[in-house]
Backbone bond lengths (Angstrom), bond angles and torsions (degrees), N, CA, C in turn:
res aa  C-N    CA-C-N  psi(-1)  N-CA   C-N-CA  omega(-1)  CA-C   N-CA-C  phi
1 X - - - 1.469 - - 1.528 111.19 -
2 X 1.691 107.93 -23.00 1.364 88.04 -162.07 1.402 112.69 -118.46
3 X 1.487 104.31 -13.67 1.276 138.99 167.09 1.491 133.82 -167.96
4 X 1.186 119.76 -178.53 1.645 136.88 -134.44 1.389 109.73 -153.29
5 X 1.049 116.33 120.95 1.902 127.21 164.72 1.762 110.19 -7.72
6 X 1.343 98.63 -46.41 1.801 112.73 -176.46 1.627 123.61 -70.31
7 X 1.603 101.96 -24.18 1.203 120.08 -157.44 2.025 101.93 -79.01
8 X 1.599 83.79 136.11 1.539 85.26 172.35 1.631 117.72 -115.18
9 X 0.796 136.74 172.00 1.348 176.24 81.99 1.316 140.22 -28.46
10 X 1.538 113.40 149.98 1.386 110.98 -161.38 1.872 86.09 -125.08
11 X 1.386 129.16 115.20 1.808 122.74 159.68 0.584 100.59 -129.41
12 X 1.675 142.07 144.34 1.415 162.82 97.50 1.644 103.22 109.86
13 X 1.736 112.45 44.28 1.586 108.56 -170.97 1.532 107.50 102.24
14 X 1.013 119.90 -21.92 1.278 115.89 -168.93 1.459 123.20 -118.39
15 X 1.456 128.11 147.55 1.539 133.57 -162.81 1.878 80.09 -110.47
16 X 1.413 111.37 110.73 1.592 108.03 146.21 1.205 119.42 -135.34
17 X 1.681 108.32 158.42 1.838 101.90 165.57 1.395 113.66 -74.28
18 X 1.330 104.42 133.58 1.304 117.59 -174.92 1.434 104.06 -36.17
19 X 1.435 150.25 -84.99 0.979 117.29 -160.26 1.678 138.42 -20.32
20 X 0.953 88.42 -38.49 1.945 109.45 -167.33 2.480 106.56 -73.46
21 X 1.378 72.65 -17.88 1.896 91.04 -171.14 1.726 77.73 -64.87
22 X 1.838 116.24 156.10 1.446 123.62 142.72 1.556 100.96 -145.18
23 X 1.164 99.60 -169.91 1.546 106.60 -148.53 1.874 98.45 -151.78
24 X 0.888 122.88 82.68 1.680 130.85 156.71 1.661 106.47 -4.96
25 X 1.176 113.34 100.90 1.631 113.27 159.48 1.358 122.49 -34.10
26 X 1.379 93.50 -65.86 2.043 92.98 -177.12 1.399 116.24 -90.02
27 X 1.726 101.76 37.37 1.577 90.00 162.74 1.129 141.09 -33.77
28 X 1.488 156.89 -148.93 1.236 157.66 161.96 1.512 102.81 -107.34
29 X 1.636 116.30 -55.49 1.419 136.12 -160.28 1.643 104.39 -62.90
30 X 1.357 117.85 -56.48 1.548 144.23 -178.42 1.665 83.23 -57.63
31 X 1.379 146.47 -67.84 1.196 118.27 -149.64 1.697 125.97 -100.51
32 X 1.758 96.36 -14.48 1.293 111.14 172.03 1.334 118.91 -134.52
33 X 1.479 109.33 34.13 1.705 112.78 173.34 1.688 119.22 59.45
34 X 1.679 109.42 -14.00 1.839 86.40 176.61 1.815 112.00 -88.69
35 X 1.806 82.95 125.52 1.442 90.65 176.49 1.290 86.23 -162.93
36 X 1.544 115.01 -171.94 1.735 119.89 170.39 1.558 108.74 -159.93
37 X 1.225 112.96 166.17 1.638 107.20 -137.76 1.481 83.22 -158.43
38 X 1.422 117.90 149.35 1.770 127.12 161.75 1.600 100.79 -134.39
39 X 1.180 104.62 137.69 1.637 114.14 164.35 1.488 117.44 -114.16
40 X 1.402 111.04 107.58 1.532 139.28 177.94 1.453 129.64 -89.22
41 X 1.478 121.09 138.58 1.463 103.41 -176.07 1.728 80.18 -120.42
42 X 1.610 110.64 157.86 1.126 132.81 153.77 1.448 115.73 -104.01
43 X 1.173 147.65 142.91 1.829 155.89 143.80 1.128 129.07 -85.05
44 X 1.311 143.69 115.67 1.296 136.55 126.30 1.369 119.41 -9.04
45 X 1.358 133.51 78.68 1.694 139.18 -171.41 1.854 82.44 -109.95
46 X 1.613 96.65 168.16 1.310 130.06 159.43 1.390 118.97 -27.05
47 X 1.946 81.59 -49.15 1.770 80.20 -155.04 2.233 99.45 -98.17
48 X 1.345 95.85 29.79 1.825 95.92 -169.18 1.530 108.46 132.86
49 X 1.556 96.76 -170.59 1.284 116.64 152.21 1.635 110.45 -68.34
50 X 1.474 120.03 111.63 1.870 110.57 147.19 1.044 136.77 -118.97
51 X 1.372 132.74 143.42 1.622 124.60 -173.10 1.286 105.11 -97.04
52 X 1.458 119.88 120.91 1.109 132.97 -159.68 1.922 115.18 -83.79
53 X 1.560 94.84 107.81 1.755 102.36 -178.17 1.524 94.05 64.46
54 X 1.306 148.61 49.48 1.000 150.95 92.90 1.746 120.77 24.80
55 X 0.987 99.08 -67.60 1.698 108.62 -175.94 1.596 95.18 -76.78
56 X 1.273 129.42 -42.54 1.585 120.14 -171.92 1.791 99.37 -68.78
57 X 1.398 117.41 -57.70 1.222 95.77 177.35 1.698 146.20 -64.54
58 X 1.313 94.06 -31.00 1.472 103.49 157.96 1.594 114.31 -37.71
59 X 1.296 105.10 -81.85 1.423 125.36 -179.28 1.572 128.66 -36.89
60 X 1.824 97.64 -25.09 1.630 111.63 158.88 1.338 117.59 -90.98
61 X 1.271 99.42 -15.70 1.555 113.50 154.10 1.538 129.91 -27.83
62 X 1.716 89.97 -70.08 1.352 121.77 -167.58 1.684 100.93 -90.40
63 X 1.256 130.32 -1.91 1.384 126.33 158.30 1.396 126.56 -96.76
64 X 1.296 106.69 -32.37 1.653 106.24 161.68 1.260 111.53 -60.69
65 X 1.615 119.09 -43.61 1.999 102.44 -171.56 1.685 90.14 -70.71
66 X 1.245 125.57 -33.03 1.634 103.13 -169.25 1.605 110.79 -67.25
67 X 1.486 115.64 -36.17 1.483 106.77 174.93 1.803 109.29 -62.96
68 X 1.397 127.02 -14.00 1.092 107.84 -170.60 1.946 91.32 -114.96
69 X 0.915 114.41 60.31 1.513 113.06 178.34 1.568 138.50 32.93
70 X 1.717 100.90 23.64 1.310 119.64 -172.31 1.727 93.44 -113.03
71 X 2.035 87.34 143.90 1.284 104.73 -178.87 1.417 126.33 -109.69
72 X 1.680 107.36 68.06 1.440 92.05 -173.87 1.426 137.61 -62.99
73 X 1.004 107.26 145.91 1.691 140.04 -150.33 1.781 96.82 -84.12
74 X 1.178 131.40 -27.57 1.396 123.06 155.31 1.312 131.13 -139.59
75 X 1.981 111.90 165.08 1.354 125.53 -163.37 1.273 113.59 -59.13
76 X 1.701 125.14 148.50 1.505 121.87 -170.36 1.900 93.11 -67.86
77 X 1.621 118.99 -8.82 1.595 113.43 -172.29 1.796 90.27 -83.02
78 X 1.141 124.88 -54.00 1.682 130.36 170.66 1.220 97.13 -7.14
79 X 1.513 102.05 -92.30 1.480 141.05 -155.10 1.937 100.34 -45.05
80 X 1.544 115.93 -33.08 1.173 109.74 -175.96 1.404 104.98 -77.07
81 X 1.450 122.01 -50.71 1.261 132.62 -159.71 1.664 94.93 -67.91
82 X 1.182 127.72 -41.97 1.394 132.90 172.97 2.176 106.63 -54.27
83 X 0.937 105.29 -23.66 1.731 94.23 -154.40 1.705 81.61 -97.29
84 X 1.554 122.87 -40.02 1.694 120.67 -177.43 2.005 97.87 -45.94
85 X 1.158 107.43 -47.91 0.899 135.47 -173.97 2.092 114.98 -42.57
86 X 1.489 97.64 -52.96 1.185 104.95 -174.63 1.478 99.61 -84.79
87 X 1.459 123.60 -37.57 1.413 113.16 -178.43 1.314 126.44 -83.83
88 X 1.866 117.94 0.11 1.140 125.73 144.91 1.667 118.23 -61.81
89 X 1.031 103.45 -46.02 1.893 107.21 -174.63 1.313 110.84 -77.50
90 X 1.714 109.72 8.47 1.292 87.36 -172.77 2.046 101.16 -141.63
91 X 1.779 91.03 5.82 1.744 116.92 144.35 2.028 84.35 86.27
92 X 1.387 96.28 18.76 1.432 84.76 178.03 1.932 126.90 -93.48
93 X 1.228 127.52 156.91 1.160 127.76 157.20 1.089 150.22 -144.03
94 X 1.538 115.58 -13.10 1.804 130.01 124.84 0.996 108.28 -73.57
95 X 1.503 119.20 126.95 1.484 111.63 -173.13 1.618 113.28 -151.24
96 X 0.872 141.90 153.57 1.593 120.80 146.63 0.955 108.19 -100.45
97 X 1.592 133.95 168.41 1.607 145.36 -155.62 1.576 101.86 -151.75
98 X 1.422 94.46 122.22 1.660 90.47 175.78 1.767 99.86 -115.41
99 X 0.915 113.73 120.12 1.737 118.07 163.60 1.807 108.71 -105.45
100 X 1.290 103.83 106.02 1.530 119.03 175.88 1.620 113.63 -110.59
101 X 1.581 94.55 133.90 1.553 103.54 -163.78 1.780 93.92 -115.51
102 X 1.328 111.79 82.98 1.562 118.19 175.70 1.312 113.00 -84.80
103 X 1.384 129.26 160.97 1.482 141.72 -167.58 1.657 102.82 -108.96
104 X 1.225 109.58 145.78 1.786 127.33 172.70 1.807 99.44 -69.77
105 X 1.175 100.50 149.05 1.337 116.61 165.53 1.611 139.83 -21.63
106 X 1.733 124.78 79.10 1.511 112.09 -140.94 1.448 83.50 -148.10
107 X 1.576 135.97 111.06 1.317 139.34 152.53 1.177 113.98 -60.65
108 X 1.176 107.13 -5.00 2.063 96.53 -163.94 1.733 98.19 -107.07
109 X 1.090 111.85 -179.05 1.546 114.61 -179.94 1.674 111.50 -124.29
110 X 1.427 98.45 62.17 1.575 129.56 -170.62 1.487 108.48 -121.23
111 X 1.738 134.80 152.96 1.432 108.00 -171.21 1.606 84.65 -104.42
112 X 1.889 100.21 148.72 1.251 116.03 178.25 1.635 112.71 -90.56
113 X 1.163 121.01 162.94 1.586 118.23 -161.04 2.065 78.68 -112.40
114 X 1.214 129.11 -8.88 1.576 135.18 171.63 1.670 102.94 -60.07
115 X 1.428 116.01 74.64 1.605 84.38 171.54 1.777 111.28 -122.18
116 X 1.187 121.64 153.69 1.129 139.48 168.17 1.105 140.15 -92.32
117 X 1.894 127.69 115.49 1.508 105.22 -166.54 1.431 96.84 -110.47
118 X 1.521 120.25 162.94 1.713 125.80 -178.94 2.018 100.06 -134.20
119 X 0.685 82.25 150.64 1.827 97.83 -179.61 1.526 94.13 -135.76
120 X 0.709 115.40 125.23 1.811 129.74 166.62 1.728 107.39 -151.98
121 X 1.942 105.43 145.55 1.313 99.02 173.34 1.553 96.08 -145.00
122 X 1.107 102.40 161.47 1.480 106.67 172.17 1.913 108.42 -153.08
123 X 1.369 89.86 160.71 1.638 103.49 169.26 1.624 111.74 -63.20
124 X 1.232 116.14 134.19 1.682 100.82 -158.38 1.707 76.51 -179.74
125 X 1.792 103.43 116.05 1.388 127.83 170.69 1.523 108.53 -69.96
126 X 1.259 115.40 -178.82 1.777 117.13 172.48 1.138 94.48 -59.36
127 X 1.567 108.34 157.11 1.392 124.08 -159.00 1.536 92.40 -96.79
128 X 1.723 124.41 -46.23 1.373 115.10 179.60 1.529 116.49 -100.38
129 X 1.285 99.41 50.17 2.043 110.99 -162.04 1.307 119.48 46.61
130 X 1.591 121.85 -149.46 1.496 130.86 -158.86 1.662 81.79 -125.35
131 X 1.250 150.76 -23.31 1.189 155.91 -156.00 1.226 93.18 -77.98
132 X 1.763 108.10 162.64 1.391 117.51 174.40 1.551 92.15 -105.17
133 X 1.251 97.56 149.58 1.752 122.16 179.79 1.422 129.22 -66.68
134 X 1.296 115.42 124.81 1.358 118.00 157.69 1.713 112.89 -79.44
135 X 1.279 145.91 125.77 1.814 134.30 -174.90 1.900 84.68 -135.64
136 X 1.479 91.24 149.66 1.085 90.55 176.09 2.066 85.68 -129.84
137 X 1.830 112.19 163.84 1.179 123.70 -172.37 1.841 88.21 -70.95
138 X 1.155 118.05 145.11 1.734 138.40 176.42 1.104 95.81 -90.66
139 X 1.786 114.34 134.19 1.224 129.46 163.44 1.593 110.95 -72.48
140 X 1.561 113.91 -29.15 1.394 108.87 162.47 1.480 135.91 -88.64
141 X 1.295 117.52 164.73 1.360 105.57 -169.92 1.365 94.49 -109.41
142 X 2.062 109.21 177.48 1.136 105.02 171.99 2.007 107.31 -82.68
143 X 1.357 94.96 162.18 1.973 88.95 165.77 1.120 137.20 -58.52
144 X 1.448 131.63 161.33 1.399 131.09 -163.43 1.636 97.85 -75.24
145 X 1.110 123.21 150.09 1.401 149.76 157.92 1.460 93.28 -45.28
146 X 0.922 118.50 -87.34 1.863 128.73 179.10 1.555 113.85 -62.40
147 X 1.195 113.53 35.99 1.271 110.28 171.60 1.333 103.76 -144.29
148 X 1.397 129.01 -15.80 1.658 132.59 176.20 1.489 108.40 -172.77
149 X 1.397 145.26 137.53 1.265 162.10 -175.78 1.461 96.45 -50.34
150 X 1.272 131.62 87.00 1.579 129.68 -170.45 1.606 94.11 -79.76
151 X 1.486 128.16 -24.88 1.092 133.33 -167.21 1.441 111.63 -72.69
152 X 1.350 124.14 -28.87 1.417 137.49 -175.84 1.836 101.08 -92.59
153 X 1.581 97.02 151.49 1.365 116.91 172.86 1.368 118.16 -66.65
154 X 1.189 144.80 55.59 1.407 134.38 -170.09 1.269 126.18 -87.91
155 X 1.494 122.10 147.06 1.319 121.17 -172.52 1.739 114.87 -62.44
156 X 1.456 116.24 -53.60 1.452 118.21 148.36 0.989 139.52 -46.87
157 X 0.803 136.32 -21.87 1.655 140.69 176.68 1.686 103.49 -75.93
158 X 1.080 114.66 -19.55 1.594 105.35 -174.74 1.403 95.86 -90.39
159 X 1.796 143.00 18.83 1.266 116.75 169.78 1.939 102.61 -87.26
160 X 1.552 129.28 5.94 0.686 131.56 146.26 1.581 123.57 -53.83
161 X 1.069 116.22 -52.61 0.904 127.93 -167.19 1.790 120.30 -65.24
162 X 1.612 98.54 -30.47 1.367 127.01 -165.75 1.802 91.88 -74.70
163 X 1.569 104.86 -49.63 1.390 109.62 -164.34 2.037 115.55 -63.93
164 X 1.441 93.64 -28.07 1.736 113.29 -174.91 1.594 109.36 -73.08
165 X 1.298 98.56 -44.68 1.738 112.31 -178.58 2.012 118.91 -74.81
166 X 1.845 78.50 -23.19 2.094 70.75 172.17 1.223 106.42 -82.79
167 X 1.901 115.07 -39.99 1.396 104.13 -155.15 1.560 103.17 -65.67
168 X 1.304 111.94 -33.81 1.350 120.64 172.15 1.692 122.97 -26.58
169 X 1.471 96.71 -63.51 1.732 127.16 172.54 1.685 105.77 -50.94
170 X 1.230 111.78 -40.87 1.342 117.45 -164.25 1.538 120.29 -96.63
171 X 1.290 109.22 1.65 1.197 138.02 143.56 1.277 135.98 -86.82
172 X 1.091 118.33 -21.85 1.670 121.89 170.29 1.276 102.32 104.59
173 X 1.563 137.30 13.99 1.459 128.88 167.62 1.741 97.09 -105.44
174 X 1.367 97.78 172.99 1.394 127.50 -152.13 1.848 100.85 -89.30
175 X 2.018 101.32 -33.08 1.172 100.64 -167.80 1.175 104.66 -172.66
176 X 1.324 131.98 169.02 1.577 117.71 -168.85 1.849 102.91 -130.35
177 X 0.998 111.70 176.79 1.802 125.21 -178.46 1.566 118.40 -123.66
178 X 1.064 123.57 109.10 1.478 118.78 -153.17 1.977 87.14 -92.94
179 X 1.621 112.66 155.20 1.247 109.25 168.65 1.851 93.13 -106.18
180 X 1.328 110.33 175.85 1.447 123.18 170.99 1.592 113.43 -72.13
181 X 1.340 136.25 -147.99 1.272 148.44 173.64 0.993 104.78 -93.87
182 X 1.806 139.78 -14.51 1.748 141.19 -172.58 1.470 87.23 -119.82
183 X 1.036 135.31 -4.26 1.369 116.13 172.35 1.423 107.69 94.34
184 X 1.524 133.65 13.67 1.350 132.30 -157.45 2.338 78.30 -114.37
185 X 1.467 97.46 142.19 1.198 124.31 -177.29 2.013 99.35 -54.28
186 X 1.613 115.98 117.60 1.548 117.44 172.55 1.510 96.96 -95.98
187 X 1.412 120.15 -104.69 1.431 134.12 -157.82 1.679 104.29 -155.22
188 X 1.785 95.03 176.86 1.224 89.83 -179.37 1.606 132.04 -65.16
189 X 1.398 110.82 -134.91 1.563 100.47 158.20 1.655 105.31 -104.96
190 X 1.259 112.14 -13.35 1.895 103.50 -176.28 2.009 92.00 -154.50
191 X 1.507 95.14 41.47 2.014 83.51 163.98 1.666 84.59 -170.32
192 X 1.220 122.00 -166.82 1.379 150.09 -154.39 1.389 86.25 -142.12
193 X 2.106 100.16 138.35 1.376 117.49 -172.87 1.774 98.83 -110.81
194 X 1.312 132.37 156.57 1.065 141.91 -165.31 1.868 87.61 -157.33
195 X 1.714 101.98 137.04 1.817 95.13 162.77 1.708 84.40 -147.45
196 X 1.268 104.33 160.89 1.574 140.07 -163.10 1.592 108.29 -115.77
197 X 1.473 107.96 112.95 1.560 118.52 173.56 1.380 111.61 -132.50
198 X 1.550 125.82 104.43 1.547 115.12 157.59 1.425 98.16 85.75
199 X 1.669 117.50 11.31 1.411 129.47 177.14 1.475 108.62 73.91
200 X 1.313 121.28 32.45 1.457 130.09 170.15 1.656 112.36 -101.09
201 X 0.959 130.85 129.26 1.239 119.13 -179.20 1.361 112.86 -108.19
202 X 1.278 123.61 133.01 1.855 129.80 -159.91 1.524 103.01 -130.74
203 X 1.890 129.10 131.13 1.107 138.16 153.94 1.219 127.32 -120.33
204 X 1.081 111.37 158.06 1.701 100.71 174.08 1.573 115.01 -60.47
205 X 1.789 113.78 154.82 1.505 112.99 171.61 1.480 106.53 -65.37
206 X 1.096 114.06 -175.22 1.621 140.78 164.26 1.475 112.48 -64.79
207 X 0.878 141.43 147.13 1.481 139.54 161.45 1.325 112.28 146.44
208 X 1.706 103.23 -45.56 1.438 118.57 -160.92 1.428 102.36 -98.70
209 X 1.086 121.70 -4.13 2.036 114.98 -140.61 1.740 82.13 -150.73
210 X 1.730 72.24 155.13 2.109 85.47 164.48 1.719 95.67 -77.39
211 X 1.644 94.67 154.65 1.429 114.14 167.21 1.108 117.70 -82.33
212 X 1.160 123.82 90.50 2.018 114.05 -168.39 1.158 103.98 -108.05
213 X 1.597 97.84 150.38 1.073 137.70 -164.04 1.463 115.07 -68.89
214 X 1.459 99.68 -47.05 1.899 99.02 151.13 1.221 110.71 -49.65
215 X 1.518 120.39 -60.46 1.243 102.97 -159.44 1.499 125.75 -43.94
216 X 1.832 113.01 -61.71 1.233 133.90 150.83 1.699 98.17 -4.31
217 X 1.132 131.13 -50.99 1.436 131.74 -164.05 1.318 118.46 -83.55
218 X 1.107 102.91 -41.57 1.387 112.89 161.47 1.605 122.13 -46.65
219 X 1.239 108.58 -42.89 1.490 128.91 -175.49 1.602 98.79 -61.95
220 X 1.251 95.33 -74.58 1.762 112.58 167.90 1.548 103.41 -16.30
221 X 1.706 97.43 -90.79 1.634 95.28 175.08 1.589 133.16 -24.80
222 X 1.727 96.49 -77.83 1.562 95.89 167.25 1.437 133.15 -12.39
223 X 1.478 128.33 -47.41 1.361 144.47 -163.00 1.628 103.34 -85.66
224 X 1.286 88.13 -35.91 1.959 98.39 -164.06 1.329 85.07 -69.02
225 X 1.506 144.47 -61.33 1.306 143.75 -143.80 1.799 88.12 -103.70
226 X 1.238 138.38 -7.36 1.666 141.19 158.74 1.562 92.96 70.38
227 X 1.756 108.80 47.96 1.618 121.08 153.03 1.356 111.58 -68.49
228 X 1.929 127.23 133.87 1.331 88.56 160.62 1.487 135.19 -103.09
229 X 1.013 118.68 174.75 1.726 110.85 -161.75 1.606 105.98 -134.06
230 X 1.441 110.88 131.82 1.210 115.25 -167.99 1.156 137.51 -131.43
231 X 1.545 125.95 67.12 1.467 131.27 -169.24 1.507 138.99 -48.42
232 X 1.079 108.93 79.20 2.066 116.47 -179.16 1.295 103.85 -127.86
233 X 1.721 111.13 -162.45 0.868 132.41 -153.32 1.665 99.71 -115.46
234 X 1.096 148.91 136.98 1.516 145.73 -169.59 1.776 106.94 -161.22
235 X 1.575 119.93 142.23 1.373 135.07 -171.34 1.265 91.65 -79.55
236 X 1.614 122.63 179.81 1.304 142.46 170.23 1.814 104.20 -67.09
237 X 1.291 90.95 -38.41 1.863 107.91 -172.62 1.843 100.35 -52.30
238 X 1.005 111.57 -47.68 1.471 105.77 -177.97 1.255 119.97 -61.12
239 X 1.277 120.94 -52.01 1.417 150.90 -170.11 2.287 82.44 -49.60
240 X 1.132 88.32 -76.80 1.824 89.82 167.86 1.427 137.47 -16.03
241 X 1.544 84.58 -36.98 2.048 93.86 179.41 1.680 105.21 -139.95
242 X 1.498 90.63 54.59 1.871 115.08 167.70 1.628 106.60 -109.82
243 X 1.478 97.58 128.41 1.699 84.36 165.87 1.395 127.64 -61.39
244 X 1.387 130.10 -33.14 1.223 137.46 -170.20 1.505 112.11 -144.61
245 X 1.758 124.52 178.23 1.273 148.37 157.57 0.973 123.41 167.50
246 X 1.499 142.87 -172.86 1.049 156.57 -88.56 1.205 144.74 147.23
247 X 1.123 149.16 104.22 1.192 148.23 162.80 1.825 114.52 -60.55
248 X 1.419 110.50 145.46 1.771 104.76 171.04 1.615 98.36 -159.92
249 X 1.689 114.90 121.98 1.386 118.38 172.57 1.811 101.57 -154.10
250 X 0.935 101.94 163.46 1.276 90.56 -166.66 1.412 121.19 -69.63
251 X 1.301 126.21 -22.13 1.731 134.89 174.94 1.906 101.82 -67.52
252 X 1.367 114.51 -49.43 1.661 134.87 152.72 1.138 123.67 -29.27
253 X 1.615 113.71 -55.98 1.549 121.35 -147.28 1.435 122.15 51.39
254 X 0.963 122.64 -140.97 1.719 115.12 153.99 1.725 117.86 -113.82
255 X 1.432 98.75 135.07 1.198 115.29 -158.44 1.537 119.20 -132.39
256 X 1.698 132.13 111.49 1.348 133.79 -152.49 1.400 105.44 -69.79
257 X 1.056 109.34 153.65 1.951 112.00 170.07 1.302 100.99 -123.72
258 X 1.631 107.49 118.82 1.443 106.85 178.79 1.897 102.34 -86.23
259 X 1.227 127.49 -33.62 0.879 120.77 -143.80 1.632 107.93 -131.55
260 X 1.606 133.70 139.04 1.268 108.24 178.62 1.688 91.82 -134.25
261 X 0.877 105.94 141.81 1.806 102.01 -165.89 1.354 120.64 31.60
262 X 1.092 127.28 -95.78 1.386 145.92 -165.18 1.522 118.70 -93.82
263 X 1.915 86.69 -36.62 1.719 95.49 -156.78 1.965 98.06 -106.83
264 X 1.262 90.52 136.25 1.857 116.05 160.49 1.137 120.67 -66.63
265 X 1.462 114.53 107.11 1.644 105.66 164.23 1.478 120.45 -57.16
266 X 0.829 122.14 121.20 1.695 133.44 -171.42 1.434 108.69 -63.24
267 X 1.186 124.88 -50.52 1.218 124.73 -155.15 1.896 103.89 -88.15
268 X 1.613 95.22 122.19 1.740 95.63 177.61 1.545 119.81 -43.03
269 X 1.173 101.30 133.09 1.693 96.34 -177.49 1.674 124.97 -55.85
270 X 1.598 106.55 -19.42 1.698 110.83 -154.57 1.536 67.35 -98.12
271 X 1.264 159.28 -57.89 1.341 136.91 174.14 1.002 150.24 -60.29
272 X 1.439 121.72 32.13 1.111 126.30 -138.51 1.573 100.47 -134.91
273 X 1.541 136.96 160.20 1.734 119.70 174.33 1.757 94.79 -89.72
274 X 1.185 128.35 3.92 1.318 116.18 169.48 1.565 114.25 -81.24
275 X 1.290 111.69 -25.31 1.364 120.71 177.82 1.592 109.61 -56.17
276 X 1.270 99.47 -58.19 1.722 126.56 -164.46 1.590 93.29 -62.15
277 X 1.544 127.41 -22.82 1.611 114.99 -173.48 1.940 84.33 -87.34
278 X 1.419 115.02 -55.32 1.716 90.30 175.30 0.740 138.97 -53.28
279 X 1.304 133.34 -0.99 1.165 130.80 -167.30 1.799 105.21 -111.50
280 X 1.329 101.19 -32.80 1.303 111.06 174.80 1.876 114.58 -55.00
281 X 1.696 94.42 -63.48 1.434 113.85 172.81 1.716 106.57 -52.33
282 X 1.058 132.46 -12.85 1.725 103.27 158.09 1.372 134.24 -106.48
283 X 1.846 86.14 3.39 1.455 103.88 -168.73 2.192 87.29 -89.55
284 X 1.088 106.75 -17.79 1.393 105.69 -163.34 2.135 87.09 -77.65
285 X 1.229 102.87 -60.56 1.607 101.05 -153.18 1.684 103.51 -78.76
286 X 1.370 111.36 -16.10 1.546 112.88 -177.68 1.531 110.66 -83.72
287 X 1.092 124.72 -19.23 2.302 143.91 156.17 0.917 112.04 -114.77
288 X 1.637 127.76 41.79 1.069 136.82 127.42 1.412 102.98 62.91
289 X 1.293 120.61 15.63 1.817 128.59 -179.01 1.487 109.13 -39.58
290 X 1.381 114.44 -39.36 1.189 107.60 -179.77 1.880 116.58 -110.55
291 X 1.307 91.43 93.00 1.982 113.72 170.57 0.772 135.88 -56.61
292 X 1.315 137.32 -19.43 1.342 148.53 149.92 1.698 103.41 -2.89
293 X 1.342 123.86 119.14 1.338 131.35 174.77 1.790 110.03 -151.01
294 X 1.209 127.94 162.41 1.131 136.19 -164.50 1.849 86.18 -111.12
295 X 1.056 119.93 -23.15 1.468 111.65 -155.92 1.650 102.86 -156.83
């Protein structure tokens, strides 16, 4: 699915076909999750292949390994010119892009100065399809603020994520809704939640949740089309008597939720100001509206 005998890769300086790539058993990352990771989409625009906000993700890149005591070894401008790079060699231009920042060989729970970077991309549809959503409320929560950098991309932190999305699956919904540590509504398990009241659009603050880069876009949008948008803190109970929402991350894009447990969002989706941000958001990354390039 994700690759092929042909397929290359970019590790530690070097362009190989994956076969030829290996990977240290007693890594650090593989046995105790510290590592940090960005998920990128590239488009087919007008003007080429572009990797979309490129410089923002990199750059959260390079703040997650610093919150987790890793020193990556290159510039968020590198890392771009490196990834054009892999999805040229590898004839791609819708793409997703994984840049993984894994650790050298370390039993102990000390930070290693061994680190490893990976660039890989592959052809890879929306991550939660084109369908509107069934989510059901998560029996788990997201992690404490004071207990791990919830703000950073980490390789561990997504076994949360792993646990929300099966029970989810194993229930018959599409996807699940994590609450915080007070019980006030965070995000999904791999996008940022947004819900729609009276044509107001409401997310959780910062603190609790990754800062995504969609989201950021969303914001963007909102203003351009003069949606308003409203960052607090809100129960599951509200979310209940919203006309609409949504999921939006970049593997996602933005993505409708028809359904949240029990209850129907009322309000038709093609009428809706949540519609008007999807529709905006593909009109933004598919014409390349936003140019921003290092090179």
């Amino acid at each position: 699915m994700y690759y092929n005998e042909e397929t290359v890769v970019f590790l530690d300086g070097n362009f190989l076909k994956i076969k030829d790539a290996h990977v240290g058993l007693y890594n650090q990352t593989m046995h105790y999750g510290n590592g940090v990771f960005e998920g990128i989409r590239s488009y087919d625009t007008p003007d080429g292949t572009r990797v979309f906000k490129a410089k923002e993700h990199f750059d959260r890149l390079h703040y997650s390994a610093k919150m987790m005591h890793i020193e990556l070894p290159y510039t968020s401008e590198e890392l771009e010119r490196l990834t054009y790079q892999v999805l040229e060699k590898n004839n791609l231009k819708d793409a997703y892009i994984r840049p993984l920042v894994y650790l050298g060989e370390n039993m102990s729970l000390t930070p290693t100065k061994e680190v490893h970077v990976l660039i890989a991309a592959w052809s890879w549809g929306k991550y939660l399809g084109d369908n509107m959503l069934n989510v059901m409320l998560s029996s788990y929560q997201r992690p404490n603020p004071r207990a791990c950098h919830v703000e950073a991309k980490v390789v561990g932190h997504y076994t949360n994520s792993i646990l929300a999305t099966s029970e989810a699956k194993a229930k018959g919904f599409d996807e699940a809704l994590l609450t915080d540590m007070n019980g006030y509504i965070a995000e999904g398990p791999g996008a940022n939640f947004f819900f729609e009241k009276d044509g107001k659009l409401t997310t959780a603050p910062l603190g609790n949740i990754l800062a995504g880069i969609t989201r950021s876009t969303v914001f963007e949008l909102a203003k351009e089309l003069k949606l308003e948008v409203e960052e607090r803190f809100f129960k599951p109970e509200e979310v209940l008597n919203a006309d609409a929402a949504f999921f939006c991350g970049t593997a996602a894009e933005v993505v409708g939720i028809k359904k949240m447990d029990a209850y129907n969002f009322p309000l038709k989706w093609e009428e809706s100001n949540s519609y008007l941000i999807q529709r905006a958001y593909k009109r933004r990354v598919s014409t390349n509206e936003y140019k921003e390039v290092y090179f």
